[in-house]
C-alpha positions in Angstrom: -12.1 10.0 -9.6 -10.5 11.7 -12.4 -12.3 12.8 -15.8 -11.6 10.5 -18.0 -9.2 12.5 -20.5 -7.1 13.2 -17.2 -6.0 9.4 -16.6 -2.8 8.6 -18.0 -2.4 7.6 -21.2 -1.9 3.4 -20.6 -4.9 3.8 -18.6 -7.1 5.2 -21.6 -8.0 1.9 -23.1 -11.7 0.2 -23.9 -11.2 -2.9 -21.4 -10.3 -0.3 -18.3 -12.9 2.2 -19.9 -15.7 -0.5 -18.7 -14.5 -0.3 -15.3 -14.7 3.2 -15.3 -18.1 3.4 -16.5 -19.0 1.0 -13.5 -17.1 3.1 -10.4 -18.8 6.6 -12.2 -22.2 5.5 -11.0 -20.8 4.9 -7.4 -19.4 8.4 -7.3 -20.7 9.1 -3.6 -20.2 5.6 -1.9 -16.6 6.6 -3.5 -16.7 9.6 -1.1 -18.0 8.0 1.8 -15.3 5.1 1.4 -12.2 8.2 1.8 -14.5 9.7 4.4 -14.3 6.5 6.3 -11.0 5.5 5.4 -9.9 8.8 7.0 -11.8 8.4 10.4 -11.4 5.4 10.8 -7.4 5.1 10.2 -7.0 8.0 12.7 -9.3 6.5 15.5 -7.2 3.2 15.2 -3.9 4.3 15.4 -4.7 6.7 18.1 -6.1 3.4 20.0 -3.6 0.9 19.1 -0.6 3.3 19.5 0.6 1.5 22.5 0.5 -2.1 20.3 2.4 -0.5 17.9 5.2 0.6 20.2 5.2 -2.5 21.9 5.8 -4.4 18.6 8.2 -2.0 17.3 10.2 -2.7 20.4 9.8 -6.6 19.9 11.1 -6.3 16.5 14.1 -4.3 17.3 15.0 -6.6 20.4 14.8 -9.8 17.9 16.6 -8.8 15.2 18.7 -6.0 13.8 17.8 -3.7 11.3 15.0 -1.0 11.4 11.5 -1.0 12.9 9.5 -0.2 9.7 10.2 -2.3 5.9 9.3 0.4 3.3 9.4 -0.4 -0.1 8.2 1.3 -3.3 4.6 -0.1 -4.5 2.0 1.5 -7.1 -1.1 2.4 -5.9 -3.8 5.1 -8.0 -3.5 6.1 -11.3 -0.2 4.3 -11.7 1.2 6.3 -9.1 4.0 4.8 -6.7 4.6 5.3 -3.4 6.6 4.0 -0.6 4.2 1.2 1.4 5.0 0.9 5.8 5.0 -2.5 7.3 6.7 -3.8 10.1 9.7 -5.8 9.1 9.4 -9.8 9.4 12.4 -10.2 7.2 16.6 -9.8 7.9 17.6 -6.6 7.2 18.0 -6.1 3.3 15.9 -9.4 2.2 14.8 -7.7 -0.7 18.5 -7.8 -2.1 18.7 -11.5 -0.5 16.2 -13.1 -2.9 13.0 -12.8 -4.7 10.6 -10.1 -4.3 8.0 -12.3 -3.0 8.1 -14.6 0.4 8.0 -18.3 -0.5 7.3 -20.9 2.3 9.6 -21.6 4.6 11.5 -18.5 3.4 15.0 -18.4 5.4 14.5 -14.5 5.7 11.8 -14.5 7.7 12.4 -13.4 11.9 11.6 -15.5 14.3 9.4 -12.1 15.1 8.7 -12.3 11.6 6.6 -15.4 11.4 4.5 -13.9 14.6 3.6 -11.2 13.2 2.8 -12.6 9.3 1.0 -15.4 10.8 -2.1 -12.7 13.0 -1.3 -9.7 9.8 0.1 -7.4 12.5 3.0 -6.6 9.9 0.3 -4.4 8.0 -0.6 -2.2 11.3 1.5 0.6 10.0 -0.4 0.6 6.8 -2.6 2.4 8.6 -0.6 5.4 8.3 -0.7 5.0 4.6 -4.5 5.2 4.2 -4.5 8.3 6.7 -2.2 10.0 4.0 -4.3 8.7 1.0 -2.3 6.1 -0.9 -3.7 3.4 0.5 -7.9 2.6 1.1 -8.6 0.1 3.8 -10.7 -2.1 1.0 -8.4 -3.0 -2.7 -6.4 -4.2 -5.1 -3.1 -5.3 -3.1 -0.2 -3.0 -4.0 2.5 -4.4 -6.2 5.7 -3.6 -6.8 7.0 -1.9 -10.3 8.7 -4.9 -11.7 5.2 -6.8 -11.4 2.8 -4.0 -12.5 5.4 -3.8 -15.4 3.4 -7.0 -16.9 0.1 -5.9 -16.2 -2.5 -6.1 -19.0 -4.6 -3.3 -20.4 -7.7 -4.8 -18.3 -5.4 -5.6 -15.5 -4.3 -1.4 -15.2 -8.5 -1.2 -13.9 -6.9 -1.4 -10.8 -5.7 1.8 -10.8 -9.2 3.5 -11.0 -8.9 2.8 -7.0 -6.5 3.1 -3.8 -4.7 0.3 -3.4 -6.1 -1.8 -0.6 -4.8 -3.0 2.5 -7.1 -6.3 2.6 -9.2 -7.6 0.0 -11.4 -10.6 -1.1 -8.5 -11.9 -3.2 -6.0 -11.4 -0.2 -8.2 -13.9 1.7 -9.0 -16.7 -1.4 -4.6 -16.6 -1.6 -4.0 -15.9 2.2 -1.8 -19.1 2.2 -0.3 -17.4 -1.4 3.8 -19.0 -0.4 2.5 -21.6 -0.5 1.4 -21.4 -4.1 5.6 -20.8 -4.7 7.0 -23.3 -2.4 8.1 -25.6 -5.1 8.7 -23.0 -8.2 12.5 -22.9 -9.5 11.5 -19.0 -9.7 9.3 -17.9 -7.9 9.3 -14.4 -9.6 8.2 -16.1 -13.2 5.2 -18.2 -11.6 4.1 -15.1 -9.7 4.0 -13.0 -12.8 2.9 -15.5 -15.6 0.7 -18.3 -13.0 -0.6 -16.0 -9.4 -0.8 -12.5 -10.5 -3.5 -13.4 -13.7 -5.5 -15.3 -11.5 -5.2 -13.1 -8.6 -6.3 -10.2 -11.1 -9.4 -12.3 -12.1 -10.9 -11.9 -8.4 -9.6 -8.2 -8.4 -11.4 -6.9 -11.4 -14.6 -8.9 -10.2 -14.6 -6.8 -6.8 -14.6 -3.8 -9.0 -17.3 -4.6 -10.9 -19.2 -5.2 -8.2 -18.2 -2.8 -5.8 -20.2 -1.2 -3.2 -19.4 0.6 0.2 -21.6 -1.9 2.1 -19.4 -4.5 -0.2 -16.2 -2.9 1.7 -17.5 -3.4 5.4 -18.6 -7.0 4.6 -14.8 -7.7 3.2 -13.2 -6.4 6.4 -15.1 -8.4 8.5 -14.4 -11.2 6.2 -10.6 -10.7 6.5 -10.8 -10.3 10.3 -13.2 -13.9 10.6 -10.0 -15.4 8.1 -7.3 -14.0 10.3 -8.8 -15.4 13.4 -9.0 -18.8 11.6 
């Protein structure tokens, strides 16, 4: 982590200062949590390379447009980057409509909904916790326009990797749902979904341990297969 007087300034607050306080004392699970995000991204993608081909060949016989969906998302210290998924949606959705899938969404592939419904779509995520922006347990990445509206406590977030599962990502695994009905979808996200998403985020934060991290995989995996 970064001394405090090096985070940017929006993140120099007393509500995000708390959470600070909190990760400081788990400096070398912190360490052990990159050294295992490291290992264990390579070793995976090494052994599900031949999946990932496979799929990247389904996608590209099903519909056209290109393998990988990339799109800008914010991830430590405020920092963006661009986030790798496989695309579920008709080339250019994200100029079609809202910036979050709603159920039923008329975007999706027919590969799409496969690959949404078992979380394969993140595979290639993978690739962004080798390179760093990503850690395998956090806060999931938003885009700009929804990090716009983030609180002062809410910017906590930062103080980690963004994740590529989490404990909130299972509690609002059937998130569309949520949106199904909302005239716009982008306004209930922001002012409804994200504030109580953010409640279970900050709470994983506070209690956060390596051992914490392991038991959420597993948890995600147990909710995926359900």
């Amino acid at each position: 982590m970064k001394k405090w007087d090096e985070l940017p300034i929006a993140m120099q607050n007393e509500k995000v200062r708390y959470y600070y306080d909190i990760l400081q004392k788990h400096e070398t699970e912190l360490k052990i949590k990159r050294l295992f995000d490291v290992v264990c991204s390579f070793v995976m993608i090494v052994i599900l390379s031949p999946i990932l081909v496979l799929l990247s060949i389904m996608i590209k016989l099903d519909s056209k447009g290109p393998v990988l969906f990339k799109q800008v998302r914010v991830t430590t210290y405020g920092r963006k980057f661009k986030i790798w998924k496989f695309r579920t949606m008709v080339n250019h959705a994200d100029k079609l409509g809202t910036q979050v899938t709603t159920k039923g969404d008329a975007r999706i592939t027919r590969m799409g909904h496969l690959l949404r419904k078992v979380r394969l779509d993140e595979l290639p995520q993978l690739f962004n916790v080798l390179k760093g922006d990503m850690t395998f347990v956090g806060t999931r990445p938003e885009v700009p326009k929804y990090t716009a509206h983030y609180t002062e406590e809410m910017m906590a977030t930062f103080l980690l990797p963004a994740g590529v599962t989490s404990r909130t990502s299972i509690e609002y695994k059937d998130e569309e749902k949520l949106l199904e009905n909302a005239e716009n979808a982008d306004e209930v996200y922001i002012n409804e979904v994200l504030p109580a998403k953010m409640v279970y985020n900050l709470r994983e934060i506070e209690k956060f341990s390596f051992l914490r991290d392991i038991s959420t995989m597993i948890k995600t995996v147990i909710a995926v297969i359900k």
